[in-house]
SERO-4910 file (N, C-alpha, C, O; in steps of 0.05 Angstrom, whole numbers):
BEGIN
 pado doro    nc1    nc2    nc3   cac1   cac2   cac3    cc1    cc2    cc3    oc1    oc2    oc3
  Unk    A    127   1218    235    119   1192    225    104   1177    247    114   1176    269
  Unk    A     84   1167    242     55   1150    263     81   1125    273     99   1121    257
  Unk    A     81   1114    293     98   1091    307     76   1095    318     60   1114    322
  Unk    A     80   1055    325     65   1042    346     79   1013    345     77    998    326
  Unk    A     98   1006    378    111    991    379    140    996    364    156   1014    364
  Unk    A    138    975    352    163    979    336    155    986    309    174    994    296
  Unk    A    138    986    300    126    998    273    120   1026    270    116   1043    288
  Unk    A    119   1030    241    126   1059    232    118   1063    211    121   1044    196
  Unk    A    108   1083    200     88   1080    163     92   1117    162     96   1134    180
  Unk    A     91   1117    138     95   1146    125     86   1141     93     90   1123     77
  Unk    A     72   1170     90     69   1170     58     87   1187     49     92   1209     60
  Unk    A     95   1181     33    119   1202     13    117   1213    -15    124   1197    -32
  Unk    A    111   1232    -21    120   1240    -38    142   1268    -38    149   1282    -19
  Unk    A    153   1270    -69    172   1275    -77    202   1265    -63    222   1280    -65
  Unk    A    202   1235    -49    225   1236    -41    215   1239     -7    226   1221      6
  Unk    A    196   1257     10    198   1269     31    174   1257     43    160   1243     28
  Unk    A    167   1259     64    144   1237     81    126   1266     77    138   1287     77
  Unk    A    105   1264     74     85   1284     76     81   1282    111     87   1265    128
  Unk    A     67   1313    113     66   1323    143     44   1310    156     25   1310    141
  Unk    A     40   1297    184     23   1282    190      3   1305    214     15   1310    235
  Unk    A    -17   1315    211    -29   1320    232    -49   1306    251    -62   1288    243
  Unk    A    -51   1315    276    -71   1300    291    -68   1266    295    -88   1252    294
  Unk    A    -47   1259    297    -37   1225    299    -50   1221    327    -45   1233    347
  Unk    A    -70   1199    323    -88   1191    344    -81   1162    351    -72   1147    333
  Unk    A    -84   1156    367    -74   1122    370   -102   1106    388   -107   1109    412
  Unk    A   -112   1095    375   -139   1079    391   -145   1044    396   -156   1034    376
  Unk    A   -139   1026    416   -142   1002    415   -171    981    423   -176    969    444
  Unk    A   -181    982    407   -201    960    411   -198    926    410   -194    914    389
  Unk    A   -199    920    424   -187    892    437   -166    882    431   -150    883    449
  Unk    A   -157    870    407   -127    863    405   -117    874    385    -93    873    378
  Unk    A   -147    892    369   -129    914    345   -124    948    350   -141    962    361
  Unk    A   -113    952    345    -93    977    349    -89    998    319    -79    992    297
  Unk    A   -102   1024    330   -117   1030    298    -97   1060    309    -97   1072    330
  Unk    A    -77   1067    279    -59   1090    291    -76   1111    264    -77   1100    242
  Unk    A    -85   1133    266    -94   1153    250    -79   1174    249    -66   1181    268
  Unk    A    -81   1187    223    -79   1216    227    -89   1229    193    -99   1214    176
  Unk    A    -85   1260    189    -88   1270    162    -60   1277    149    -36   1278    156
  Unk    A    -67   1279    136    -39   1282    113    -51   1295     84    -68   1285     69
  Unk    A    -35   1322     81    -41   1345     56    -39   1326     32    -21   1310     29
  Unk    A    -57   1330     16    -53   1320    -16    -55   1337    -39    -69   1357    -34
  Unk    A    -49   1336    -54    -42   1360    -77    -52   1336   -103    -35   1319   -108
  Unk    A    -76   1336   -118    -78   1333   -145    -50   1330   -167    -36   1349   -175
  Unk    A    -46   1309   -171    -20   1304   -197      0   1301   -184     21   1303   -196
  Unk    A      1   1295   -156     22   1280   -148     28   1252   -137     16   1243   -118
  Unk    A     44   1241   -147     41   1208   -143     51   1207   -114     60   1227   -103
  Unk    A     48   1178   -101     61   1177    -75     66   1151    -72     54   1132    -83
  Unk    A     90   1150    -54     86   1112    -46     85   1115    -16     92   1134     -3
  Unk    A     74   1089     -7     69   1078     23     97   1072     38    104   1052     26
  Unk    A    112   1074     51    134   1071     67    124   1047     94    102   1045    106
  Unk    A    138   1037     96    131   1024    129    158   1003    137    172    995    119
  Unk    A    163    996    162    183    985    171    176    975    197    156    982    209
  Unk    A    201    951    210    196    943    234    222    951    245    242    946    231
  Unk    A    226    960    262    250    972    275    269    942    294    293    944    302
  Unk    A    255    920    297    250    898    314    265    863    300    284    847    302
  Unk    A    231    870    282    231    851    270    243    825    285    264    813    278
  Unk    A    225    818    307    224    783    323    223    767    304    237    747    302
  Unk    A    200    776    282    185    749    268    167    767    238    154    787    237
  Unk    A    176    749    218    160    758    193    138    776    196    130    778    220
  Unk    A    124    792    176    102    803    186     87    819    155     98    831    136
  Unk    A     59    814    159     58    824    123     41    848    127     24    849    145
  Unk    A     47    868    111     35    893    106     12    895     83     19    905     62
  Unk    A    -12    888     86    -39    891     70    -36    926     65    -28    943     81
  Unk    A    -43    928     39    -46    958     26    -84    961     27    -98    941     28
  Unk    A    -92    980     28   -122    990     24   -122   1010     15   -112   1025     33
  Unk    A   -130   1031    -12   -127   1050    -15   -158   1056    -32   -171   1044    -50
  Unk    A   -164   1083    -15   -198   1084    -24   -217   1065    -11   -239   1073     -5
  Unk    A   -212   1043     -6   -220   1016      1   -219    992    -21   -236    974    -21
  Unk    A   -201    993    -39   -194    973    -55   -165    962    -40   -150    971    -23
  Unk    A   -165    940    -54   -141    921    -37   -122    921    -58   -127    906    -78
  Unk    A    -98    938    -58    -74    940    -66    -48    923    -63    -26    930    -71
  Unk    A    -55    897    -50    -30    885    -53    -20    878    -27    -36    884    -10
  Unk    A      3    867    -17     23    864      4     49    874     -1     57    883    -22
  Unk    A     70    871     32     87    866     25    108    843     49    102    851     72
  Unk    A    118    831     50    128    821     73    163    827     85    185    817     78
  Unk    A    158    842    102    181    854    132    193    829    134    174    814    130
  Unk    A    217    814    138    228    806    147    259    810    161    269    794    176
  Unk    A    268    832    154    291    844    158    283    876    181    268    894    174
  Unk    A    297    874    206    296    895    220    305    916    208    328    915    199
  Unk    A    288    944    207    290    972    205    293    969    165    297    991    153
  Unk    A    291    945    149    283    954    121    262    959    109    241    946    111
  Unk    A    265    986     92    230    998     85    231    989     66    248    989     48
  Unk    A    202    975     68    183    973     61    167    990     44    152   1006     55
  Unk    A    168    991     12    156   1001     -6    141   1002    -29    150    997    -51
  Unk    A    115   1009    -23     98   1001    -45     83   1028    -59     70   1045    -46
  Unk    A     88   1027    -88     91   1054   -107     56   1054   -125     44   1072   -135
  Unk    A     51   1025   -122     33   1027   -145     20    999   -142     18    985   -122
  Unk    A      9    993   -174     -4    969   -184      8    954   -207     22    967   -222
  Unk    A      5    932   -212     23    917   -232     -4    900   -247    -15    879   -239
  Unk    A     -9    915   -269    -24    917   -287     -7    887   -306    -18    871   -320
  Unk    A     14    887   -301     28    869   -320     64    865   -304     74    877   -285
  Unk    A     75    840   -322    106    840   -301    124    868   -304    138    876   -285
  Unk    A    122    881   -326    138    895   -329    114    930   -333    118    944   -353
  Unk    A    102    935   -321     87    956   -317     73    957   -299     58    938   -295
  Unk    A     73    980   -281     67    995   -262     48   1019   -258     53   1041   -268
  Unk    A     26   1014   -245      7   1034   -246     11   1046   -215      4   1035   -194
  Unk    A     28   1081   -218     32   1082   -195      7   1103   -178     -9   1117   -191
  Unk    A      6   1103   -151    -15   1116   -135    -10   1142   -135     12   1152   -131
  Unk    A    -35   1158   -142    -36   1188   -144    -53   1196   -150    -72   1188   -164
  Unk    A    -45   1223   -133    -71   1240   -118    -92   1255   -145    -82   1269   -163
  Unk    A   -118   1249   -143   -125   1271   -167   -158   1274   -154   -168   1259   -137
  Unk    A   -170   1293   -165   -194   1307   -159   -220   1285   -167   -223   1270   -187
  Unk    A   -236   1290   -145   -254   1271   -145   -279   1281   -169   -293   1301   -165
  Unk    A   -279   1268   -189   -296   1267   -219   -329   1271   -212   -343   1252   -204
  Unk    A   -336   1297   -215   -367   1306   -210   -382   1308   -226   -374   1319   -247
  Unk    A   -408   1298   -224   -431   1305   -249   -456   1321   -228   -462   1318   -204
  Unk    A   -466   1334   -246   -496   1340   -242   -522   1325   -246   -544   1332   -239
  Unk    A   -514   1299   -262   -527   1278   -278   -548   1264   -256   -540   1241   -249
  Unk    A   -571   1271   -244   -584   1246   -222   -591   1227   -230   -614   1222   -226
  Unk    A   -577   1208   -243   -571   1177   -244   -548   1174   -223   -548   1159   -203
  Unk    A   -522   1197   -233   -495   1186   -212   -504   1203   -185   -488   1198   -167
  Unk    A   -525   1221   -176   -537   1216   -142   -549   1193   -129   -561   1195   -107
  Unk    A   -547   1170   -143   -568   1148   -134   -531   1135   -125   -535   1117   -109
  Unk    A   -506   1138   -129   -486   1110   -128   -478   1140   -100   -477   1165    -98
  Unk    A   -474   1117    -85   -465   1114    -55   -429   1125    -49   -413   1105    -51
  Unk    A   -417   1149    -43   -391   1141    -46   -377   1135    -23   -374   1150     -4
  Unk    A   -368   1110    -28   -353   1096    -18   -346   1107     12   -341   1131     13
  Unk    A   -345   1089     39   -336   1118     63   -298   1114     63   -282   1129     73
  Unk    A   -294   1087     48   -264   1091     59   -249   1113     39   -228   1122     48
  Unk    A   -257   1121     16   -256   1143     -2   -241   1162      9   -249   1171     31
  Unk    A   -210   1174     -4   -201   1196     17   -180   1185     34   -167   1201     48
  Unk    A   -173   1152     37   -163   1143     58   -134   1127     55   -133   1123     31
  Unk    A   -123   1122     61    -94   1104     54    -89   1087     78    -77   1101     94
  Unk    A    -93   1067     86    -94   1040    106    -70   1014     96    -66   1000     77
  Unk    A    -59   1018    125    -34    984    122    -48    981    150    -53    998    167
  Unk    A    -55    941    149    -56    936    166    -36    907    161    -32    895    140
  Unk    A    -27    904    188     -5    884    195     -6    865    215    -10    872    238
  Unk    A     -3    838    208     -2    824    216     22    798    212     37    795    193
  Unk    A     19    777    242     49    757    233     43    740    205     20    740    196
  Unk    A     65    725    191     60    716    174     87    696    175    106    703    189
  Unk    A     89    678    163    102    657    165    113    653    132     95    642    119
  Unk    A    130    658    121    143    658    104    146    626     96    154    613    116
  Unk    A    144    612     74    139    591     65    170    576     40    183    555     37
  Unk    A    166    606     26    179    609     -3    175    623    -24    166    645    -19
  Unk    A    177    618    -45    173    642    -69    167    624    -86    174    600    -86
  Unk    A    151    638   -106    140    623   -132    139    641   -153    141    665   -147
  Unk    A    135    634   -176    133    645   -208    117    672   -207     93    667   -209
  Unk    A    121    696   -206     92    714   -209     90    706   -232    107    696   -248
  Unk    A     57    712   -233     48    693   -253     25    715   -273     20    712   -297
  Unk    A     15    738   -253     -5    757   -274    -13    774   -263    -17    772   -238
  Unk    A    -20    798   -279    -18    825   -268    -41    830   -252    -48    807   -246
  Unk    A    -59    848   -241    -79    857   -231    -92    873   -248    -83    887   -267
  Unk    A   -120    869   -236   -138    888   -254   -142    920   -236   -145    920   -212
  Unk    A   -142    947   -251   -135    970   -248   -165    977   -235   -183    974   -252
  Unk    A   -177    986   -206   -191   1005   -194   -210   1019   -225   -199   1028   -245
  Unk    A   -231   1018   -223   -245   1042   -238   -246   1073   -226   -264   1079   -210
  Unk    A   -234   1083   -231   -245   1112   -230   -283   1119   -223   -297   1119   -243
  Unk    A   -294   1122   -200   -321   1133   -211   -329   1157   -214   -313   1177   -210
  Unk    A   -364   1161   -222   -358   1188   -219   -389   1194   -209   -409   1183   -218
  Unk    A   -386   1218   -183   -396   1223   -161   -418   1246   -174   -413   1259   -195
  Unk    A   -442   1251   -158   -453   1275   -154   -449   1290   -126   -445   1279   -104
  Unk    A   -451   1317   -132   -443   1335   -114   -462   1328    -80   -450   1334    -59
  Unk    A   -487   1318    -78   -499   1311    -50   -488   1281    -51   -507   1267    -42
  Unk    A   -468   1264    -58   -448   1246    -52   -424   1254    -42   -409   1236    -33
  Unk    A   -415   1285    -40   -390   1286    -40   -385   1279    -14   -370   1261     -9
  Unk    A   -392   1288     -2   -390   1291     34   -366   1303     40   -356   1290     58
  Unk    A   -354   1321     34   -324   1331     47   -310   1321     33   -288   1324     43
  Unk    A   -308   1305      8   -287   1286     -3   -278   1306    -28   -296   1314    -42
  Unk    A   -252   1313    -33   -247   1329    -55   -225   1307    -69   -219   1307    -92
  Unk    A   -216   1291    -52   -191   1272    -77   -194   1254    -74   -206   1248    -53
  Unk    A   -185   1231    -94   -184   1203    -91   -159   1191   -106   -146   1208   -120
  Unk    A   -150   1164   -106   -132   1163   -107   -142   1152   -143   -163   1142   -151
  Unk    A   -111   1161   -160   -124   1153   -192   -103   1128   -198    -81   1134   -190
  Unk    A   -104   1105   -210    -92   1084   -220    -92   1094   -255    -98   1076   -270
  Unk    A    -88   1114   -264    -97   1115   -291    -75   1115   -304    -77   1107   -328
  Unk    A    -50   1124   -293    -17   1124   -302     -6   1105   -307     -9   1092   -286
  Unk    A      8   1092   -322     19   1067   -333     47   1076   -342     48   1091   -361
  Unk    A     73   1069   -326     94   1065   -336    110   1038   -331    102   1018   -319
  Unk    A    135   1041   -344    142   1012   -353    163   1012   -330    172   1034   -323
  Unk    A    172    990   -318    190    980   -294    198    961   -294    194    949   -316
  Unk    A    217    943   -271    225    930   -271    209    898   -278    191    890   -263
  Unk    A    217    886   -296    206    851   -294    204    842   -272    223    832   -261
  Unk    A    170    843   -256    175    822   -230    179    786   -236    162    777   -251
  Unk    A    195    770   -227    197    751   -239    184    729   -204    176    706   -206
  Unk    A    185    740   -185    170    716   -166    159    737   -145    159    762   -148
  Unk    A    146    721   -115    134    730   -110    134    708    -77    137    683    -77
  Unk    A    129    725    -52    138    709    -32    106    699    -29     84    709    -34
  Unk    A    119    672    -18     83    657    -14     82    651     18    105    650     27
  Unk    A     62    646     35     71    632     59     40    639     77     21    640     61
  Unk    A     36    641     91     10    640    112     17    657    130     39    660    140
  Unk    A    -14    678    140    -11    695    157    -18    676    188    -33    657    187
  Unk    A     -4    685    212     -7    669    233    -26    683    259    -27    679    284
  Unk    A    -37    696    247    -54    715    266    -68    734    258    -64    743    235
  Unk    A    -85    742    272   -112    769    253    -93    789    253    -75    788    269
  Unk    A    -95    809    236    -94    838    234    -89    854    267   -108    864    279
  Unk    A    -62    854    278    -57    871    303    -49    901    308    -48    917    327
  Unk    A    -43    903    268    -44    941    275    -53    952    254    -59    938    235
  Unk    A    -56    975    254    -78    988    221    -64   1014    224    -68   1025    246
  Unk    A    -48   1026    206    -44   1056    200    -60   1059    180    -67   1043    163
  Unk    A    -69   1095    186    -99   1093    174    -91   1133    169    -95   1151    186
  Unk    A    -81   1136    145    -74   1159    130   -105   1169    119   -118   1155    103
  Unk    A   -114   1198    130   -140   1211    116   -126   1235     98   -110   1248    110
  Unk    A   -130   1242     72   -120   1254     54   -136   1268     56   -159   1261     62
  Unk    A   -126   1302     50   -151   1325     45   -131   1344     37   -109   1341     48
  Unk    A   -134   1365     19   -127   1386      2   -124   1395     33   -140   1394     52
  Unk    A    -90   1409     28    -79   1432     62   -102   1458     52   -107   1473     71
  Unk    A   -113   1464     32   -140   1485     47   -156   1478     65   -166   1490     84
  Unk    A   -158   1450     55   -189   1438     74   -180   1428    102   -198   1420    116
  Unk    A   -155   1427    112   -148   1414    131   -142   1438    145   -140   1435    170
  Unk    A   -136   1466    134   -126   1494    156   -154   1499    158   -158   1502    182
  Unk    A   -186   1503    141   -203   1508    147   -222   1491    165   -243   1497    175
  Unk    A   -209   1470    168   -223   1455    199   -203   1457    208   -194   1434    212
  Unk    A   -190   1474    215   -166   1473    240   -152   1449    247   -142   1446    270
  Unk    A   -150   1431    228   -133   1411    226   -106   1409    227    -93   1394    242
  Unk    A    -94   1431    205    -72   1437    199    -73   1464    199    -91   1477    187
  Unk    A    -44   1480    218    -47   1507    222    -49   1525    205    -37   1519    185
  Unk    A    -62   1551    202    -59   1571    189    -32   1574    175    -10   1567    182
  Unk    A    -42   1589    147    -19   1587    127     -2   1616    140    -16   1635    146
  Unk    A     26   1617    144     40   1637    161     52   1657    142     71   1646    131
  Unk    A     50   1679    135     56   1707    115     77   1710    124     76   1716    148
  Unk    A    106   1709    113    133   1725    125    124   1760    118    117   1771     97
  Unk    A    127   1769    146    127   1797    143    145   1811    130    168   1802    130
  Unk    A    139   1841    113    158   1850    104    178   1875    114    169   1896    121
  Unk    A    201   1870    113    220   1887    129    220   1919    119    217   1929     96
  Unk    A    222   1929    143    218   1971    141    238   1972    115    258   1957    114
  Unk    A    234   1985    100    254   1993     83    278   2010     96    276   2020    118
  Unk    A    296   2011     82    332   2028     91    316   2054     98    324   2063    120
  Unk    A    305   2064     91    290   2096     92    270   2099    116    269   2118    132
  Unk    A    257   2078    115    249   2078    155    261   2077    172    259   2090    193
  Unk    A    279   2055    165    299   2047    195    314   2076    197    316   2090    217
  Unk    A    321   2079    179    339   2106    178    321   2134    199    332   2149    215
  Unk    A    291   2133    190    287   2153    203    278   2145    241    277   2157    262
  Unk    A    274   2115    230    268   2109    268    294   2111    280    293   2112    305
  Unk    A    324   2112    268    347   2112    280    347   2146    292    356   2154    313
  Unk    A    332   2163    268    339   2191    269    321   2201    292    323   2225    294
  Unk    A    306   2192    307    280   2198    318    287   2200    352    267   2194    366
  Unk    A    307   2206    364    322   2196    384    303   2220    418    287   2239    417
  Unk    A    313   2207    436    306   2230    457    320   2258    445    332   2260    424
  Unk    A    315   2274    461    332   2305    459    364   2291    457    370   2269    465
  Unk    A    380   2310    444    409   2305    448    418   2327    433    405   2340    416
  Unk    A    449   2329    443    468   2343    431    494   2334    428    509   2325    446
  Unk    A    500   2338    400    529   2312    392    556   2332    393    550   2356    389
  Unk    A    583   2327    398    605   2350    406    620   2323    409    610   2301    415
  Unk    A    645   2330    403    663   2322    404    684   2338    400    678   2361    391
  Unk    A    721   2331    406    740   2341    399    751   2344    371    768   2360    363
  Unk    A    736   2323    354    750   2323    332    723   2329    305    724   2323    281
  Unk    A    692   2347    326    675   2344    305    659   2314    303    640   2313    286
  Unk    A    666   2290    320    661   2267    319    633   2272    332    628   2295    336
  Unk    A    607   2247    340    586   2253    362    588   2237    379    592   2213    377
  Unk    A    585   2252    400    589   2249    429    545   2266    442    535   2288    444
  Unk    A    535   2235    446    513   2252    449    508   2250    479    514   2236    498
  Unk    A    491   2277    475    483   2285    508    447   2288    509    434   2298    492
  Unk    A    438   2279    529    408   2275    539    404   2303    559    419   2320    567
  Unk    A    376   2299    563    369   2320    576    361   2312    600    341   2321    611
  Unk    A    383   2288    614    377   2282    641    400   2294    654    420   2301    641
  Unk    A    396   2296    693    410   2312    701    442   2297    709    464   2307    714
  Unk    A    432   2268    709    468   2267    708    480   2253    678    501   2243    671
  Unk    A    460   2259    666    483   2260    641    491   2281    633    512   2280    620
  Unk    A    477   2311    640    492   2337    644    511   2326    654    527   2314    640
  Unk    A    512   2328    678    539   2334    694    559   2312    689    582   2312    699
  Unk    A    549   2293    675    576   2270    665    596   2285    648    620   2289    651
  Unk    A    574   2295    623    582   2310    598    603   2329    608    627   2331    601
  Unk    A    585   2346    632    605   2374    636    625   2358    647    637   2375    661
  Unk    A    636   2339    650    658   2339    662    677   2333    640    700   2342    638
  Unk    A    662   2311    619    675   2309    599    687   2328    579    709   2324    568
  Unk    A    673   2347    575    677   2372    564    710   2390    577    731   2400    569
  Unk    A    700   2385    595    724   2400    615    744   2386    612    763   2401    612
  Unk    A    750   2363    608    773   2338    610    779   2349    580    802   2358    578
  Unk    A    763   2350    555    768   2360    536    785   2390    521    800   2396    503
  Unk    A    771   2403    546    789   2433    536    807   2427    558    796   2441    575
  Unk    A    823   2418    568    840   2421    585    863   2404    573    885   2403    583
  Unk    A    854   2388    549    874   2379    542    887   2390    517    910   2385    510
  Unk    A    862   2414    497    878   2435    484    869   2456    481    853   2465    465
  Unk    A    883   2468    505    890   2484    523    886   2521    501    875   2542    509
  Unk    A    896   2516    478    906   2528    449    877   2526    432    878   2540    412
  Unk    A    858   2514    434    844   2516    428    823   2534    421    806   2542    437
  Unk    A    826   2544    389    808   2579    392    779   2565    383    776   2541    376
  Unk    A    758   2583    383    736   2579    362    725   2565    395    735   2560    417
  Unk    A    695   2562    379    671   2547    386    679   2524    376    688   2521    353
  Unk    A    675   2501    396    659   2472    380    642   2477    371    629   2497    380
  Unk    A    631   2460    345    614   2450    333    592   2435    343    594   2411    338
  Unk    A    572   2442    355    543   2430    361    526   2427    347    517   2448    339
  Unk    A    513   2405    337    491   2390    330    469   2393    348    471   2386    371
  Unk    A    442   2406    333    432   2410    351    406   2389    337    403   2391    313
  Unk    A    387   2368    353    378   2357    349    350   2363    354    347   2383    368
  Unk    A    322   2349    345    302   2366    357    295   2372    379    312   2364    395
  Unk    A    270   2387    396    274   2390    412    290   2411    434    286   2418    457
  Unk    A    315   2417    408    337   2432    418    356   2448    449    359   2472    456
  Unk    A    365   2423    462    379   2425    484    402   2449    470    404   2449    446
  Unk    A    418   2466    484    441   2474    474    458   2479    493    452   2480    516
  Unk    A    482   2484    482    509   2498    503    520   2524    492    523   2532    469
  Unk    A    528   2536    518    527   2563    506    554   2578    531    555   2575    555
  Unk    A    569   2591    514    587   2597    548    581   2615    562    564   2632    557
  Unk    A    590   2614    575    583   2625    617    579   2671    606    598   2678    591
  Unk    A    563   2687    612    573   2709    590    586   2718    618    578   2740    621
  Unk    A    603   2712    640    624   2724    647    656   2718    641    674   2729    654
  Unk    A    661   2698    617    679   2698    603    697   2678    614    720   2675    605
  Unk    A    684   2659    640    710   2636    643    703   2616    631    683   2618    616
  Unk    A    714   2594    634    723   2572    621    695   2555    623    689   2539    606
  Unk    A    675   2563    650    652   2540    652    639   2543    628    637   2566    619
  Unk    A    629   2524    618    604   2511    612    582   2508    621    577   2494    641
  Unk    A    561   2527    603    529   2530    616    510   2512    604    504   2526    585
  Unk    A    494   2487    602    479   2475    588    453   2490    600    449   2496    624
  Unk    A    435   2494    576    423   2517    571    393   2497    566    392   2491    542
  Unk    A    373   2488    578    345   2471    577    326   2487    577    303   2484    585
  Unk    A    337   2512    564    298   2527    580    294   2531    542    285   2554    538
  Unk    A    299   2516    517    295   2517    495    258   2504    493    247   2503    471
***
């Protein structure tokens, strides 16, 4: 979320602040301009979030969206947000903000209309304000036109914001009145672009593929794929052996610790012979050693 000072702005939809990339912070004399981009998706509505974490002194939040003037709201309470969803077409109806695809013709009449540069853009700027009192709301606003663009107008612009939705809400019945006490000291300044167009200028990172896992039947054979070995045990279990020279002679000792403990023991062990094929084989003058046999 963009902060500067004690202030804070986020766009939200579904509930969730959309992801901010590239948050730049730039001050030209006593105004203070915080930027960044933020993914937009066609047919989804959004509202403006903002707060003062502080709050010394009143302070009013001017809306700009596209470059039409959407309204206020006035902060007076530390760390409460601040929310504005839409337009009030009437007291009890709401025209809320959302994202939709910028309307193209081929027609060269609509290449002669200029589009707009704040087009694409979502702007709160804030300043002090002096709270007075409240009065009667008294009448709705008139609704943004939709226009419609030719393609050498577009300039990089694929959305704009649509006022075309009308649902019914709460009765606003007043409205705070009072005087601002100073110019405009901060501007959050949201640039909207479809997340294609923002990973293809390296704005926003590449989309990330979860790789897919070896199947049971690979792992299985990368498990099976081992150095040389040979598996033995007392009970038929594996007990593996390498074809280095002190893991020979670990083994032979182990081996030995093994027949010495049954003693009664007829037959050959059982050897596994793996590729490669190391083997064991006994001594052919008939004692008890153990010959590990490498010349396979």
């Amino acid at each position: 979320m963009p902060t500067h000072l004690s202030f804070s702005a986020s766009v939200v939809v579904d509930g969730a602040p959309l992801k901010e990339y590239n948050v730049e912070t730039v001050k030209k004399g006593e105004m203070t301009t915080v930027t960044c981009w933020i993914p937009s998706e066609a047919g989804k509505r959004y509202e403006i979030q903002w707060k003062d974490s502080i709050c010394e002194q009143s302070t009013q939040g001017n809306f700009y969206i596209d470059g039409h003037g959407c309204g206020s709201s006035i902060a007076r309470k530390k760390n409460k947000i601040m929310i504005k969803r839409g337009l009030r077409p009437s007291e009890t109806t709401l025209s809320p903000f959302e994202f939709a695809p910028l309307k193209m013709t081929d027609d060269d009449e609509a290449a002669t209309l200029e589009m707009p540069r704040d087009v694409g853009q979502i702007k709160l700027r804030i300043r002090n304000f002096r709270v007075e009192g409240r009065e009667a709301w008294s009448t709705g606003v008139a609704l943004p036109i939709l226009q419609t663009y030719s393609e050498k107008a577009k300039k990089g612009i694929d959305h704009l914001t649509s006022f075309s939705g009308i649902i019914s809400g709460p009765k606003k019945t007043a409205c705070i009145i009072g005087q601002p006490t100073g110019p405009t000291f901060l501007q959050f300044c949201f640039r909207y672009r479809p997340i294609g167009i923002l990973r293809a200028q390296g704005i926003a990172p590449p989309l990330v593929t979860a790789q897919a896992e070896p199947s049971s039947r690979s792992r299985k054979r990368a498990r099976s794929s081992p150095k040389e070995a040979v598996e033995a045990s007392e009970t038929g279990g594996a007990l593996k052996i390498s074809d280095g020279e002190d893991e020979i002679e670990r083994l032979q000792a182990r081996l030995d610790e093994l027949r010495a403990k049954r003693p009664n023991t007829s037959g050959r062990k059982k050897i596994k012979l793996e590729p490669e094929q190391t083997r064991i084989k006994p001594d052919p003058s008939g004692s008890e050693r153990i010959v590990i046999d490498l010349t396979w």
